[in-house]
C-alpha positions as CSV (number, residue, x, y, z in Angstrom):
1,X,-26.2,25.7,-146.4
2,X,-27.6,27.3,-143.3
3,X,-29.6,26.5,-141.0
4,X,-32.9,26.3,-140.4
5,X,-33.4,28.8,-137.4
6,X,-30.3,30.7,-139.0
7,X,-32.9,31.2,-142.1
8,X,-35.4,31.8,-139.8
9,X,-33.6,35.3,-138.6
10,X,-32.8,36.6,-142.3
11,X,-36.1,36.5,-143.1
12,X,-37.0,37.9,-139.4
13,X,-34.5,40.8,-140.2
14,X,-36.3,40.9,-143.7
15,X,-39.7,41.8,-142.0
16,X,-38.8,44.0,-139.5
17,X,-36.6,46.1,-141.2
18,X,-38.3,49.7,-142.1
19,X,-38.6,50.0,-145.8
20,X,-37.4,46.8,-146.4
21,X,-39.2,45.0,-148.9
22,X,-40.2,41.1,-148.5
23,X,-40.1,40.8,-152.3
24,X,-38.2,41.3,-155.2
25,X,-40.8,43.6,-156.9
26,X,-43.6,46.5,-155.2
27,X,-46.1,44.5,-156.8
28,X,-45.2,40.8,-155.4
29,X,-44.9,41.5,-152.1
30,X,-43.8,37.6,-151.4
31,X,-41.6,35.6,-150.3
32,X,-40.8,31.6,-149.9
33,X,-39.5,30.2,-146.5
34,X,-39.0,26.4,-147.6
35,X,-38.2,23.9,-144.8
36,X,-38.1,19.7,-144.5
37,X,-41.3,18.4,-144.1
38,X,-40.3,16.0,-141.1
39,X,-39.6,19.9,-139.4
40,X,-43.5,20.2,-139.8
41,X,-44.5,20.6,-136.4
42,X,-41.4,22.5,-135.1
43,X,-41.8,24.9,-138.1
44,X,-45.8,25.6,-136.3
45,X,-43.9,26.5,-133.3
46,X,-41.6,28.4,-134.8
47,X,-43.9,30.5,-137.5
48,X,-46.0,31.1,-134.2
49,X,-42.8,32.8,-132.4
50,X,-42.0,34.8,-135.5
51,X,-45.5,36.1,-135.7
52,X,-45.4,37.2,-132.0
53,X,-41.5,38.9,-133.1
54,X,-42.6,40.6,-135.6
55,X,-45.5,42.5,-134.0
56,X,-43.7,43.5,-131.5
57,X,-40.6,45.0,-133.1
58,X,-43.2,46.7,-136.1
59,X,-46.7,46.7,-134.8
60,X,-47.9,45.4,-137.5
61,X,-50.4,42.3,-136.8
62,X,-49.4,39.1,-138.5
63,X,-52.4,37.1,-139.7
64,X,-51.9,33.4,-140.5
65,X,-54.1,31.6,-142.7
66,X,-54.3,27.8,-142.8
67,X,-54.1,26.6,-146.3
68,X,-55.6,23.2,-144.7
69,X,-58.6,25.2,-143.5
70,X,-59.5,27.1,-146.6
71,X,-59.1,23.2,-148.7
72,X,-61.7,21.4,-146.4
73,X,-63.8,25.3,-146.4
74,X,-63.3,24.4,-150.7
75,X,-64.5,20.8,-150.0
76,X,-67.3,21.5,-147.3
77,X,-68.8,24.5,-149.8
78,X,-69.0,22.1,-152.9
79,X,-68.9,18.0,-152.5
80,X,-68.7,18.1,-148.6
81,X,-66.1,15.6,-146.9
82,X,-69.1,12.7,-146.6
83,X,-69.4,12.9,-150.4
84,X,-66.1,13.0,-150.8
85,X,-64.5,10.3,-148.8
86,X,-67.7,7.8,-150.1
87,X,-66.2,9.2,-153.6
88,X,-62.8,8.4,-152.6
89,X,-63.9,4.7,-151.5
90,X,-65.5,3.9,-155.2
91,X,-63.4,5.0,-157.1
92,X,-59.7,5.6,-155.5
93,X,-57.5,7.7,-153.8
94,X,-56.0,9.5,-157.1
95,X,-59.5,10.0,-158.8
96,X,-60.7,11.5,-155.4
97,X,-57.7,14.0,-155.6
98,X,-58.5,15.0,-159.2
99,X,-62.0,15.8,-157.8
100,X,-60.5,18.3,-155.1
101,X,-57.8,19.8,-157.8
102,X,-61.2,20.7,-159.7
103,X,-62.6,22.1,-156.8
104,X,-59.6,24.3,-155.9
105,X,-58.9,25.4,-159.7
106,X,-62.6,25.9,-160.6
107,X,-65.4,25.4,-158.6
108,X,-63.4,27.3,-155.5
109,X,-60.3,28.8,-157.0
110,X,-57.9,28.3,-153.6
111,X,-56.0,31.9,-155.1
112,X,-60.0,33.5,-154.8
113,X,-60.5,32.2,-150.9
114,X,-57.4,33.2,-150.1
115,X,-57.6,36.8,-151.6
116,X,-61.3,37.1,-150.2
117,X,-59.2,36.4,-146.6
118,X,-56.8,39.2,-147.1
119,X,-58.9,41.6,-149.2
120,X,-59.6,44.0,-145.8
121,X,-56.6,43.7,-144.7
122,X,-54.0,46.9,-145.2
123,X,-50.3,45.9,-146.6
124,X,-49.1,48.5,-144.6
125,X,-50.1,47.3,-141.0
126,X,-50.0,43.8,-141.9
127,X,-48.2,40.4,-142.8
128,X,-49.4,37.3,-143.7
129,X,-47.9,33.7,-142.9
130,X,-49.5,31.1,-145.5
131,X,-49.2,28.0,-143.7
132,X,-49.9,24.2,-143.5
133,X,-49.1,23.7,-147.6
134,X,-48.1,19.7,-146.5
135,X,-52.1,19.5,-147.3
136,X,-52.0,19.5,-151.0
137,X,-49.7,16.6,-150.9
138,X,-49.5,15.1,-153.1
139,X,-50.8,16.4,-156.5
140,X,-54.1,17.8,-154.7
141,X,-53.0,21.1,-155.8
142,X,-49.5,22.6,-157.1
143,X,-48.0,25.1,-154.9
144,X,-45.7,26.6,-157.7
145,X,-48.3,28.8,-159.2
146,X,-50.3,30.0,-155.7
147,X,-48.3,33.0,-155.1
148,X,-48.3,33.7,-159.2
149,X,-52.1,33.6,-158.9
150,X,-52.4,35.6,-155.9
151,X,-50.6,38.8,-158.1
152,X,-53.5,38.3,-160.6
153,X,-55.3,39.5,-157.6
154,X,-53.6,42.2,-157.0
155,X,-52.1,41.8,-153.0
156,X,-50.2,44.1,-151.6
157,X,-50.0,42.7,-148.3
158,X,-46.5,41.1,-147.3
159,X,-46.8,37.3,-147.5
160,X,-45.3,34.8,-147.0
161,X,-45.6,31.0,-147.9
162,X,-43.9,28.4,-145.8
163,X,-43.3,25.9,-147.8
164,X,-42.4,21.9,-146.8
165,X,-40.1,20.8,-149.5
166,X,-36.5,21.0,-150.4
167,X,-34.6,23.4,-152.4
168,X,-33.4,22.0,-155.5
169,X,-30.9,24.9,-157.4
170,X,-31.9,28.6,-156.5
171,X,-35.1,29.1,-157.8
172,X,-36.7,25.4,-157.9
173,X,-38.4,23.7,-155.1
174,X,-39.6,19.9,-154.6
175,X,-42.7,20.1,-153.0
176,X,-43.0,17.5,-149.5
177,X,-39.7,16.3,-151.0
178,X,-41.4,13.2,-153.0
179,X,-39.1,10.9,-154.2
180,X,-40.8,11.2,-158.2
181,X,-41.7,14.5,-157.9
182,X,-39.7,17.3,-160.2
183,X,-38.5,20.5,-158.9
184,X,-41.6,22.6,-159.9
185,X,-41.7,26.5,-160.4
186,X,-39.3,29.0,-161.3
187,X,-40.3,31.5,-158.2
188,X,-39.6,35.1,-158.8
189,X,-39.4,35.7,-155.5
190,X,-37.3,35.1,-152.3
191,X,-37.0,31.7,-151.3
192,X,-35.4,31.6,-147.9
């Protein structure tokens, strides 16, 4: 298997390369890059080198969205985090996270903040890096069907999704690698 800064570099060659396409298909311009979750904080690092890389060698600005930031924006806009975490101390951890799943599937669909973030921007002179997933941990919100959602939205704009998790057979993924947790998704894009 290789490694994670030899991964790293394929999909660095990926995005830089003219005409290259991040995805399999013109109209899912995504891609997966899946990584341990203990490799959290070095992946920050890394995603922040890669982001400086890839302007320079295309000129194309890379815009990366906290998935963390747009969940407490979901929370904030709805229930607010006071309501929430008094909810949480009634009446438990799980039935709080059913309350945020609710939120982010239908009182602030996550896929409708995240296309309102990227709406303005042009495919062609950017890339976005969806990042800080580890949030949703762990059945707060199922990462398997973000990117599926976002093509219901139509984006055009190179993204991708890095992912803590492991790889479990070539197009499955365990999310935070949670020891009860099934491989989820059947991506029909580039995991890397």
């Amino acid at each position: 298997m290789e490694s994670l800064k030899e991964r790293l570099a394929t999909l660095e060659a990926k995005l830089t390369t003219p005409g290259e396409m991040i995805g399999n298909y013109p109209d899912l311009p995504f891609a997966i890059f899946w990584y341990p979750p203990v490799q959290e904080w070095s992946v920050r690092d890394e995603v922040r080198r890669l982001a400086v890389r890839v302007r320079e060698k295309t000129g194309k600005e890379v815009v990366v969205i906290s998935l963390a930031e747009l969940l407490w924006q979901a929370i904030e806009e709805t229930v607010g985090t006071e309501a929430l975490a008094e909810a949480e101390r009634a009446v438990g951890f799980d039935r709080a996270q059913d309350t945020v799943h609710s939120i982010l599937t239908h009182d602030q669909p996550l896929p409708d903040l995240l296309a309102a973030r990227m709406a303005e921007l042009p495919p062609d002179r950017h890339v976005v890096f969806l990042t800080r997933a580890a949030a949703f941990a762990p059945t707060t919100y199922q990462m398997s069907a973000l990117l599926d959602q976002l093509k219901a939205h139509r984006i055009r704009v190179p993204t991708v999704l890095f992912y803590p998790g492991r790889r479990d057979g070539p197009t499955t993924l365990v999310f935070m690698e949670l020891p009860d947790r099934e491989a989820m998704g059947n991506y029909f894009v580039p995991i890397y």
